[in-house]
N, C-alpha and C positions, 0 to 999 in steps of 0.2 A: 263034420262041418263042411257046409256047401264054399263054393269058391265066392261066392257074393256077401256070407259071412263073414267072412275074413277079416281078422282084423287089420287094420290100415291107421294112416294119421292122418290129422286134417291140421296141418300148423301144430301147437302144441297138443289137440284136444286127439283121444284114440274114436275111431269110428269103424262102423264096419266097409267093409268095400263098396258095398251097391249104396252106400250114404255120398261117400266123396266126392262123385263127380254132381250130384244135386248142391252138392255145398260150394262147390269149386264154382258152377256154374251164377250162384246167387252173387263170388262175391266178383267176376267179371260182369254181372249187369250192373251192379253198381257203380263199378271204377270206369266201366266206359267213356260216358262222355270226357271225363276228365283224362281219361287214360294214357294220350299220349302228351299234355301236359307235365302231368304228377312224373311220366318216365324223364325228362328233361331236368325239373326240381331234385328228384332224386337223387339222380345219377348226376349232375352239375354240367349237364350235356354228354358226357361220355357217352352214354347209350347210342348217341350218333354213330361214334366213332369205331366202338365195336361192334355195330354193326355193319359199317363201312365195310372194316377187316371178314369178316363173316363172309358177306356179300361176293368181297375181292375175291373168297378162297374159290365160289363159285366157278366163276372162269367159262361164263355164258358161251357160246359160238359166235360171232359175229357175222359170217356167214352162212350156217347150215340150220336147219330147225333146231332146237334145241329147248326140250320138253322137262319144266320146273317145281315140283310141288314145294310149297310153303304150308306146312304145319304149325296149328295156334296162331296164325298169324294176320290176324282178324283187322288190325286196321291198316294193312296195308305197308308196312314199315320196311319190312325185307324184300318183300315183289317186288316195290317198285325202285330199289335199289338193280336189283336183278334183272329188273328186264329194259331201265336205261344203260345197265352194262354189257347187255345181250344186241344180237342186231334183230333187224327189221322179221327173224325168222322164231325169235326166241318169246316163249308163249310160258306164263305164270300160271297157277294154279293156288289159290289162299284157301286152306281148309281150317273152318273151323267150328268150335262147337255152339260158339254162342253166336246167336241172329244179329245183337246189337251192335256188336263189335265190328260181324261182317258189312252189317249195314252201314256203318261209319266208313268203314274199308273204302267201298264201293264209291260213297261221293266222294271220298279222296282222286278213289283212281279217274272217275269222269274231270275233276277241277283241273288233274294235271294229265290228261287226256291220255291215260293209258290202260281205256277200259277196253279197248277191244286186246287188247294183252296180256291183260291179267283178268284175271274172274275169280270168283269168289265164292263158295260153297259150305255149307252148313256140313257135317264132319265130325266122325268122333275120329283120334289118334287109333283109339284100339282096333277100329273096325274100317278101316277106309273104303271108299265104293267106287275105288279103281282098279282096274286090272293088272296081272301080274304083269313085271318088265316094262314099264309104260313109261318112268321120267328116265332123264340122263341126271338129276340132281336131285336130293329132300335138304329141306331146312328146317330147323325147328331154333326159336327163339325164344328165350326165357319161357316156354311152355312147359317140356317134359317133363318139370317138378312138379308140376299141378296133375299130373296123368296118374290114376288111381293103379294101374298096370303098366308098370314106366318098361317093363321086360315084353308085356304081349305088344307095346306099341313101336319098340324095335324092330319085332319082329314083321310087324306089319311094314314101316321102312325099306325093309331089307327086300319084302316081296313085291314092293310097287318099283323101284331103282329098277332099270336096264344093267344088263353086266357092263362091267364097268362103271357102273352111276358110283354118285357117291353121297355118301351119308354127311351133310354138317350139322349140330348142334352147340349153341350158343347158351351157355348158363351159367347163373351165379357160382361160384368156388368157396374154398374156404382160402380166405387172407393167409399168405404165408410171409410177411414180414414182422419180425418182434415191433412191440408197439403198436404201432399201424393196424394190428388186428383188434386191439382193444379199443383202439378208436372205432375202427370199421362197426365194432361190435356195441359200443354206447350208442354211437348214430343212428343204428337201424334200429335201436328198439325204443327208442327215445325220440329223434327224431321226426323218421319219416312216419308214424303214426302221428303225431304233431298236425305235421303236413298234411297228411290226407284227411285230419279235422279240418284242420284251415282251408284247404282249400276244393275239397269234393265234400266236407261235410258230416266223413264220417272215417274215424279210426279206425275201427274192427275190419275193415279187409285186408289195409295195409299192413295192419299187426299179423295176418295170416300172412301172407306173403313174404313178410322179413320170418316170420317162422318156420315156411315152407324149404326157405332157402337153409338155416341150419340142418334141416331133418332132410333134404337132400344128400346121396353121397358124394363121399371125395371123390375127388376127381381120377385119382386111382381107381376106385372101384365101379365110377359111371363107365370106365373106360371094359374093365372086363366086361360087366353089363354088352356093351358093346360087342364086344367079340363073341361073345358068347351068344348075339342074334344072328352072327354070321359073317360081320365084317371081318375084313382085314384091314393090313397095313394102319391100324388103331393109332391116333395122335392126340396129343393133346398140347393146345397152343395156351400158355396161360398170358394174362393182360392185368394191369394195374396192380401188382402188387399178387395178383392170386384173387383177386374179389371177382372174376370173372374169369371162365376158360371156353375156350373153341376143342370141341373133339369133332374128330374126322375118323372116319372106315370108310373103305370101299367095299362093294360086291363083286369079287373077280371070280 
């Protein structure tokens, strides 16, 4: 069996590998226009917040260049956090796979005029088309559960960072407080499919996305994942209960 047969999931439904990312892809053209909307209803603004903290762990330069890629990160959400916390030397890079998403990006970053600082690129996770040692930083926000090959896209990370750079990723967890998980857990499947009827129109993506996030792993084992691309010094920050966690590696 070739590695594109493979089998893989897509939310709860089993697919082969070379399927996921065409599926993955259909259902970010949908949720786009709405997309950073629906994140604000969802998440009850918290998605601000965490990614404030994300952002924070960054720790731009304020004076020296200071060279950033952002992964998945198509409208703009984490760059431009990053590169108002960075100084006048510190330069964004938003990679991602879908056009519509980046294209949104984009008029964001011209309205709050921080295109010549951030830029924006069409981009797979697996395959990046930058060279090795290139950022002092990567980010990925609620992305790396959509990545058909969440281990080749590590390791791709690992080879674009400077020594020293550092790895963050931002993503859903599993709730670790009694109760509160089973709330967590009626809401998201009940819920925010509701929601993304109501207000983009159509369920079925939202309903992939809350199932994406179950079929993610714990956060224990994203974290070997991690090491196992090559970081070190492996963390995990958990936020709200467990319904979201920040990992960190470095490349030393």
């Amino acid at each position: 069996m070739s590695a594109d047969s493979e089998p893989t999931h897509f939310g709860s439904r089993a697919v082969r590998m070379d399927e996921k990312q065409g599926l993955v892809d259909g259902v970010f053209r949908k949720v786009a226009p709405r997309y950073d909307l629906m994140n604000d209803l969802m998440s009850f603004g918290l998605h601000r917040i965490w990614k404030d903290a994300l952002a924070a762990k960054v720790r731009p330069s304020p004076s020296r260049a200071f060279a950033h890629l952002d992964v998945a990160g198509g409208t703009g959400d984490v760059a431009f956090r990053i590169a108002k916390l960075g100084g006048p030397l510190t330069s964004v890079v938003v990679a991602d796979i879908n056009p519509e998403m980046l294209r949104i990006g984009a008029e964001r970053a011209q309205t709050q005029r921080l295109d010549q600082r951030v830029s924006f690129i069409e981009a797979n996770a697996e395959t990046l088309p930058f060279s090795a040692d290139g950022f002092d930083a990567y980010t990925i926000a609620f992305g790396i559960r959509n990545v058909p090959r969440i281990e080749v896209a590590l390791k791709e990370a690992h080879r674009v960072l400077k020594r020293g750079g550092r790895f963050l990723c931002l993503e859903f967890s599993r709730v670790d407080l009694p109760l509160f998980d089973r709330l967590y857990e009626g809401y998201s499947f009940s819920v925010i499919p509701a929601l993304g009827q109501a207000v983009a129109g159509d369920a079925a993506p939202y309903r992939y996305l809350v199932e994406s996030i179950r079929k993610f792993p714990v956060a224990e084992a994203f974290a070997r994942m991690i090491a196992d691309a090559g970081f070190e010094r492996v963390s995990i920050t958990r936020m709200s209960g467990g319904a979201v966690a920040i990992h960190s590696g470095w490349k030393l």
